[in-house]
N, C-alpha and C positions, 0 to 999 in steps of 0.2 A: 614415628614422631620426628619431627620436622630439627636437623641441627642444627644450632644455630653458635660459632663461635667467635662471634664480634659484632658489638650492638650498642649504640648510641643510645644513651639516657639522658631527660633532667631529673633531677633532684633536688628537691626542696623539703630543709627539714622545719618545724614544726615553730613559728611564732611566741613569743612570752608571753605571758598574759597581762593584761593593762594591771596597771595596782590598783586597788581599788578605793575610796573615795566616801568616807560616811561619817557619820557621828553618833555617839552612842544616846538612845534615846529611851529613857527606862522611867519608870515613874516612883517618885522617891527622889531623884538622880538629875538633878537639873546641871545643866553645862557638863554634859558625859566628857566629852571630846572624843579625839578621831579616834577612829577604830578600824579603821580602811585597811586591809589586810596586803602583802605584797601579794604580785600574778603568779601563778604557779609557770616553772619552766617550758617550752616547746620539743617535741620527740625529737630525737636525733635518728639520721637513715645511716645505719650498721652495714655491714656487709660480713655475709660468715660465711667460708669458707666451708663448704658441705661433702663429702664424699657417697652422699648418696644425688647429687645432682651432679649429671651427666653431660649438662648443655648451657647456653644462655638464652634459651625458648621460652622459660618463664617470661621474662623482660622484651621479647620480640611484640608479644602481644600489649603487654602493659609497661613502654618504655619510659613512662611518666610517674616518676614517684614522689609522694606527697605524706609530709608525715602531721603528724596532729597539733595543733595549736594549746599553747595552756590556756589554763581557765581563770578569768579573772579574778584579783582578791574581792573578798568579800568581807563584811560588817563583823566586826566583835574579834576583831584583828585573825580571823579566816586566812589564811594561805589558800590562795586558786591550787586548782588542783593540777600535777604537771603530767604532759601526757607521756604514755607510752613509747618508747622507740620504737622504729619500723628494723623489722630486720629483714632482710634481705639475703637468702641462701643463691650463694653463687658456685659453681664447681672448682674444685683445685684445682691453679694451675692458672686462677685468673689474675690480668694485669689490669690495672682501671689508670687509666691515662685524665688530666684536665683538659677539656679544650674552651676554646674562645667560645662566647656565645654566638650563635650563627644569627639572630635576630633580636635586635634592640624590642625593648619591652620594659614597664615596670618591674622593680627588684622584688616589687610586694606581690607580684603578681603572677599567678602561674600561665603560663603561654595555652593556649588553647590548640588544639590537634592540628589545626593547619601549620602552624607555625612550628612544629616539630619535625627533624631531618628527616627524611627516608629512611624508617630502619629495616633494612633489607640489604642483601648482599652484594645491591645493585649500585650503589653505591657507598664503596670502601675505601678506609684511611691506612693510608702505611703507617704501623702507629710508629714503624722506626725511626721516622723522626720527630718524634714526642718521646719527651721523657716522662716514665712511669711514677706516678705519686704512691701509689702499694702492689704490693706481691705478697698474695696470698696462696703460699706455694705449701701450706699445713691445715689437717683436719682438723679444724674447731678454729681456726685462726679468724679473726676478728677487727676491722677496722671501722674507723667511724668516717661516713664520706661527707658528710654533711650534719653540723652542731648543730642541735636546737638552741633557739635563743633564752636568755634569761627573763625570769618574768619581770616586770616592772613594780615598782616602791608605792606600797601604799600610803597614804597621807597621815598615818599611824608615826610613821618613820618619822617624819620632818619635826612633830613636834619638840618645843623646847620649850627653857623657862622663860626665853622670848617672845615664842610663838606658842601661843598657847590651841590656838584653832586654826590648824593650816590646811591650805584646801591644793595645795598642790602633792601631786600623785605627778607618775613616770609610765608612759608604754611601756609593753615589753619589746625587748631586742628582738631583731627581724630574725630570725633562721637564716644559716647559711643557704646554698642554691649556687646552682652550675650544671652543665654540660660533661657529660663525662663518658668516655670512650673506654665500653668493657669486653677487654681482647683475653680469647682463653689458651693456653700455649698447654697442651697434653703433657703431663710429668709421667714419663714411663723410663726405665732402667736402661733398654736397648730399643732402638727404634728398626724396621723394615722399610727398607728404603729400596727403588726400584721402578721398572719402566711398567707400563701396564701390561698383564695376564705375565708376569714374570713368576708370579704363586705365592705372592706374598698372602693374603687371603687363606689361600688352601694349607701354608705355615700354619698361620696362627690359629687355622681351625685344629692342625694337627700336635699343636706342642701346649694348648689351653682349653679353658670350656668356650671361651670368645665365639660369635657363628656371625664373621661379617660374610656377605653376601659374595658367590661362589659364582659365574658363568665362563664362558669361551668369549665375552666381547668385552675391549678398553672398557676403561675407569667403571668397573662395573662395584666397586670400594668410592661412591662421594664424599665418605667423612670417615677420620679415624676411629679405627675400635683398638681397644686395650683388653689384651688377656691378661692373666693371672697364672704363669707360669712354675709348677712346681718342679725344682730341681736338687730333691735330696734333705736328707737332712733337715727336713721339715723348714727349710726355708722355701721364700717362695720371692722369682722377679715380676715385674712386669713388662710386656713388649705391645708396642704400639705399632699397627698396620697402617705405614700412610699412606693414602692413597696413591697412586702411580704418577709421576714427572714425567715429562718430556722433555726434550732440545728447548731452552729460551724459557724455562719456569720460571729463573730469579727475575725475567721481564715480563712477567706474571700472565704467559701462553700455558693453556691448557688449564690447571686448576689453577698452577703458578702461586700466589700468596696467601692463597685461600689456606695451603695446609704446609707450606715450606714453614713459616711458624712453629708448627708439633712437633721439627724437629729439634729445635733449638733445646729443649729440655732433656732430650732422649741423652745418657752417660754415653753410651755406646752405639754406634752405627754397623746395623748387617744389611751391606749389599746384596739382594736376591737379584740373579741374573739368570735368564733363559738360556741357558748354555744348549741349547740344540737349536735355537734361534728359529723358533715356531714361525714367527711373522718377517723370517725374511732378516733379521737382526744379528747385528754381529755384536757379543757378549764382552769382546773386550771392548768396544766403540762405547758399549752402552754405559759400562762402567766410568770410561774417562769424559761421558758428559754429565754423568750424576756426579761424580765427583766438582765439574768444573762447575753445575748450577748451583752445588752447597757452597763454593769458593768465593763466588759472585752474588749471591744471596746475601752470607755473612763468612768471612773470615775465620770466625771461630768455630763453625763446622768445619773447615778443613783442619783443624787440628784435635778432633774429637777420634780416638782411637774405634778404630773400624776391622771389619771383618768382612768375607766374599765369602758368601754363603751361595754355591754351583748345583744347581737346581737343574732338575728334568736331566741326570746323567742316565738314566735307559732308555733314551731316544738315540739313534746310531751316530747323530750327527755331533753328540756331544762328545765325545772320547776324543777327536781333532780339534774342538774349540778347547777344553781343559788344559791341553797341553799347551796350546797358544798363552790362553792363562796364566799359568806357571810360568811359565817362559818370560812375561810380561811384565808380574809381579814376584820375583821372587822372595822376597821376605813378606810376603803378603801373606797373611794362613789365609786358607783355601777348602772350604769343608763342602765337598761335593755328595749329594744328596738327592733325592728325587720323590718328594716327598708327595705329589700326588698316588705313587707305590705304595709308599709308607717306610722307605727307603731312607735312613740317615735321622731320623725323630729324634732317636734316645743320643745322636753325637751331638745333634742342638743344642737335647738342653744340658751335657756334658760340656759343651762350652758356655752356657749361660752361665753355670753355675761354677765353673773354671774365672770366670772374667768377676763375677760376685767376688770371691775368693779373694781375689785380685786387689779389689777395690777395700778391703777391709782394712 
């Protein structure tokens, strides 16, 4: 299935219904008067926060939402009937941003598919410079993105001992509507963070049930996967595999902005570095440019407490990079491991669940 974590919508929620307009007309019963019922109200588009949706692909295919109109009032002072809310299941972890409308049109009127942006990842908004209207960062959490309107005043209403037969009645209120930018940032405990085929992957197949995608070639991880990591004592973290950075990410080379986002929620950062430097890589270089892209990215990644997690140590070549390592960072903890072996698992999640502890 196709991921999709940031996706341009309109939405438009649901019209009031006219008030309605009558007179009571009965036999026996001459000069009934008005009876014209008010419009029933227009659905509002909800947003709920789901943790059974994984993505924002639902909305990829149908980024146009449109909720239902109420129903006009009716005769014998009838209330229209009000419609439904749309609700809309989004995954945890989503930001829904305002934007301008990108093409002038009727307020009343819903845009028609050409006039809808590109929703594809081919063209993308840094949403960081837009400020977020919600964060639905909880399971069940619930926001309204757009108010249905109220219905409109039946001709019921207006009478007086003035007005004895008034023929004026009210539309109902338009439904709100907008353009809205829905960005998903992964909430995970600790994040994996790292150059490509450093085994961030082959981690998280080894310390969870997670099975993101395994080979010998770059960015062979295009989207993040979260496991579900049990560390003791019946609690459980979770850690997020991001895909692999390069030199120049925060100027958005390689995936670049596509997934430097999933880091921002991760509490904790484990650098996974290729300490035998497979491709040629020298492990301490590699560290001080993942460090310098989270710096230059956002600030407040360089101040998220982090750990170097020294991967592939039963290859020869790592025993001389380790000790550069250390030498480099000295106050740095340093958990050397090799976990395509199976090598270092259980000291994982002994410090997952060490930094848990921590955090309480």
């Amino acid at each position: 299935m196709k991921f999709v974590d940031q996706i341009r919508i309109y939405a438009k929620a649901g019209d009031g219904g006219r008030g309605g307009c009558s007179f009571r007309r009965e036999k026996y019963i001459p000069n009934g008067g008005p009876d014209g019922g008010n419009g029933g109200n227009g659905g509002s588009v909800i947003l709920k926060a789901d943790s059974d949706t994984s993505s924002l692909v639902a909305l990829y295919f149908e980024p146009l939402i449109k909720a239902k109109p109420g129903g006009r009032g009716q005769s014998n002072d009838c209330t229209g009937r009000s419609a439904d809310d749309l609700l809309v299941r989004v995954p945890i972890g989503t930001l829904v941003y305002e934007l301008p409308t990108p093409k002038a049109h009727d307020p009343l009127e819903i845009p028609d598919e050409d006039s809808l942006p590109e929703p594809t990842e081919k063209k993308r908004i840094d949403p960081r410079q837009l400020q977020a209207i919600f964060d639905l960062s909880e399971d069940g959490q619930e926001v309204c993105l757009c108010q249905g309107g109220h219905g409109g005043r039946g001709n019921a209403t207006y009478k007086s001992s003035t007005n004895r037969a008034p023929r004026q009645f009210t539309e109902g209120e338009p439904g709100q509507e907008g353009w809205f930018l829905l960005e998903l940032q992964s909430i995970a405990f600790a994040g994996l963070v790292g150059f490509p085929n450093a085994g961030k992957s082959t981690l998280l197949n080894a310390i969870s049930a997670a099975r993101p995608k395994v080979a010998s070639y770059p960015f062979t991880t295009l989207h993040p996967h979260i496991g579900v990591v049990e560390v003791g004592n019946y609690e459980r973290v979770t850690v997020a595999d991001i895909p692999g950075l390069i030199d120049g990410a925060h100027d958005n080379r390689g995936l670049g902005h596509e997934f430097l986002r999933h880091i921002l929620r991760c509490q904790h950062l484990l650098f996974v570095l290729d300490l035998a430097g497979c491709d040629g890589r020298d492990p301490v270089t590699d560290l001080e440019i993942l460090r310098k892209e989270l710096r230059l990215y956002d600030p407040l990644l360089a101040e998220k407490p982090w750990t170097i997690l020294a991967n592939k140590t039963d290859l020869p070549e790592a025993e001389e990079n380790l000790a550069v390592l250390r030498n480099r960072f000295p106050r740095q903890t340093i958990l050397p491991v090799a976990v395509g072996m199976g090598q270092g698992v259980d000291d994982i999640k002994k410090l997952l669940a060490q930094l848990a502890e921590n955090d309480k």
